[in-house]
C-alpha positions as CSV (number, residue, x, y, z in Angstrom):
1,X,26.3,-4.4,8.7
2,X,26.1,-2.0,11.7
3,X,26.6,1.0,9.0
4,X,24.4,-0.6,6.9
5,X,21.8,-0.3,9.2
6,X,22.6,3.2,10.5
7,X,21.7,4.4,7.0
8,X,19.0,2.9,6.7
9,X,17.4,4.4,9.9
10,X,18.5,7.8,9.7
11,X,16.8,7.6,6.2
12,X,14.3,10.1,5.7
13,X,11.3,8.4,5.8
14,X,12.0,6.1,8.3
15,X,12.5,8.8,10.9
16,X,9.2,10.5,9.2
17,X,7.3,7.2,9.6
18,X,8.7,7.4,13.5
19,X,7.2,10.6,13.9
20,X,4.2,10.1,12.3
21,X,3.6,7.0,14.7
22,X,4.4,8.2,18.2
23,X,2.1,11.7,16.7
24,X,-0.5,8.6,15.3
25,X,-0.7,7.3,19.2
26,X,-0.9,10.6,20.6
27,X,-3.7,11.5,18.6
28,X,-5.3,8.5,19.1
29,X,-5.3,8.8,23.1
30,X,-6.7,12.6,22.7
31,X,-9.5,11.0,20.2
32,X,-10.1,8.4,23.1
33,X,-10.7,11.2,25.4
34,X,-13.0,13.4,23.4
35,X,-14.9,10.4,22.7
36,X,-15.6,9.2,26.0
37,X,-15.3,12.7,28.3
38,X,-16.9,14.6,25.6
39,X,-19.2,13.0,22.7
40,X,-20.9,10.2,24.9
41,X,-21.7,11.5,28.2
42,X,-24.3,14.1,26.6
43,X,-25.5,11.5,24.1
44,X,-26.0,8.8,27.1
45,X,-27.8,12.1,29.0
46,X,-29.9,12.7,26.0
47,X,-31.1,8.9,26.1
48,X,-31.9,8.8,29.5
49,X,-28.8,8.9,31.4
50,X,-27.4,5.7,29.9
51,X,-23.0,5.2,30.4
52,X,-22.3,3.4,27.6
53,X,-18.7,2.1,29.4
54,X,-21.1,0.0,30.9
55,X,-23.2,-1.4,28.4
56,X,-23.2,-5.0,28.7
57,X,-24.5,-8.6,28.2
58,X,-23.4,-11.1,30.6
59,X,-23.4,-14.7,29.2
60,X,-23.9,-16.7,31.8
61,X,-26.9,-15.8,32.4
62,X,-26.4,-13.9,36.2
63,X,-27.2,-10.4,36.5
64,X,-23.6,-7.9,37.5
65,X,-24.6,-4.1,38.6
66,X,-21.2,-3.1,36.8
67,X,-19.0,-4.2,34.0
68,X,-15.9,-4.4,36.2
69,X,-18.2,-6.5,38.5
70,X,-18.6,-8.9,36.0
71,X,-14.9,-8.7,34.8
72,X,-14.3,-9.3,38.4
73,X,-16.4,-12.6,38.3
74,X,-14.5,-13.6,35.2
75,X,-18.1,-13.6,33.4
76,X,-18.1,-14.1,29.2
77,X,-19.7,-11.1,28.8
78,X,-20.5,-9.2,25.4
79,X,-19.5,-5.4,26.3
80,X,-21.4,-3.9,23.3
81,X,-21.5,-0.5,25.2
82,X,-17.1,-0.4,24.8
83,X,-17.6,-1.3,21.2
84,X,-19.6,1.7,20.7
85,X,-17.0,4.1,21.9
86,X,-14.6,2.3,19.9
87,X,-16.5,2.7,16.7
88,X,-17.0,6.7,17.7
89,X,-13.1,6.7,18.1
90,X,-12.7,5.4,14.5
91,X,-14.9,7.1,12.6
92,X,-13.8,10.3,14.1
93,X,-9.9,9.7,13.5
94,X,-11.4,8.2,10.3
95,X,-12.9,11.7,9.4
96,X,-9.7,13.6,10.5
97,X,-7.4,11.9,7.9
98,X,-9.6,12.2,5.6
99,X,-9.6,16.0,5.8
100,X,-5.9,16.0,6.2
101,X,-5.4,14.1,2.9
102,X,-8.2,15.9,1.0
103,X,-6.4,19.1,2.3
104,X,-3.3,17.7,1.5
105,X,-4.1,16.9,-2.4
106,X,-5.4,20.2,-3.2
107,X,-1.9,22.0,-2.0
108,X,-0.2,19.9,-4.2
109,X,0.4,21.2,-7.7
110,X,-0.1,18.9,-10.6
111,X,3.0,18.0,-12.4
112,X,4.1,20.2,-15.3
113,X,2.9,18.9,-18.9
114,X,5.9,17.3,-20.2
115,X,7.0,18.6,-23.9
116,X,6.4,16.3,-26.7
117,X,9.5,14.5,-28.1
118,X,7.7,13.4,-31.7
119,X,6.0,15.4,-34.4
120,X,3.7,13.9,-37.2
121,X,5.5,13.6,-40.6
122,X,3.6,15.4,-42.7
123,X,3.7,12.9,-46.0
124,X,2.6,9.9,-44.0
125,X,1.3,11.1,-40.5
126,X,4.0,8.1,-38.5
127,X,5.4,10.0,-35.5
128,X,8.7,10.5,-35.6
129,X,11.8,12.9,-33.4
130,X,11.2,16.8,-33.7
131,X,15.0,16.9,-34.9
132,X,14.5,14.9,-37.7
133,X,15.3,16.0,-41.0
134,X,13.9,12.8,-43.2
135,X,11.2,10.9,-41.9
136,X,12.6,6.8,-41.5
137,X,9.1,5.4,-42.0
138,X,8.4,7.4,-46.1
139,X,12.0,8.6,-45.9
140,X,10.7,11.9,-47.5
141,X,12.7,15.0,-46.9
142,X,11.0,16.8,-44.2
143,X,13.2,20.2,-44.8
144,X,11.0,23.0,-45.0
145,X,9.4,23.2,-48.4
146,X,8.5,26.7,-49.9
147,X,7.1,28.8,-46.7
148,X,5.6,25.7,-44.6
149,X,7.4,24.7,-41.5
150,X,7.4,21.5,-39.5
């Protein structure tokens, strides 16, 4: 069992699924960043110095200068302005893998056109093998008859 499962793992893909994950996470966390060092600080500038990190609604109805201040308070609150960051986070990864898979489709070369296995019998138009010498369906002679070929 214990081989079993060593070959399993050292599979290709599974080590390329690995990869791919801890990269994924990575990715993710720089994506995070940009998002909320980058992208949202001038936007929250351009609409009148808003931080959208501390967007909120409190629930119970009691007003909290800060979000931690409210997490603090254990306050429901709705943090709509942490949602927002989180939806800039995905539709920017969103966009990246979908430039990484459109660019990954066009360097891929369509598969070769596969050569055809059958011909049309002349007499009765039923396909049938390109070796064949007498067509099963007519059983006519499909030799070549006086200059025409198959």
């Amino acid at each position: 069992m214990l081989k079993d499962f060593k070959a399993f793992v050292m599979k290709g893909n599974v080590l390329d699924l690995a990869v791919a994950v801890i990269i994924g996470a990575a990715f993710g966390a720089i994506v995070v960043s940009f998002v909320n060092d980058i992208v949202m600080p001038p936007i929250g500038l351009l609409l009148g110095g808003v931080d959208f990190k501390e967007l909120f609604v409190s629930l119970n109805g009691q007003s909290y200068a800060t979000l931690a201040a409210a997490k603090t308070a254990a306050a429901p609150v709705i943090a709509y302005g942490l949602f927002l960051n989180t939806v800039v986070n995905f539709l920017i990864i969103a966009f990246v893998i979908f430039m990484i898979v459109r660019a990954a489709s066009t360097m891929q070369k369509p598969a070769p056109a596969a050569a055809p296995t059958t011909k049309d019998c002349r007499f009765c138009f039923q396909p049938i093998p390109i070796p064949a010498t007498r067509c099963p369906n007519c059983t006519s002679q499909l030799a070549a008859v006086a200059g025409q070929s198959n």
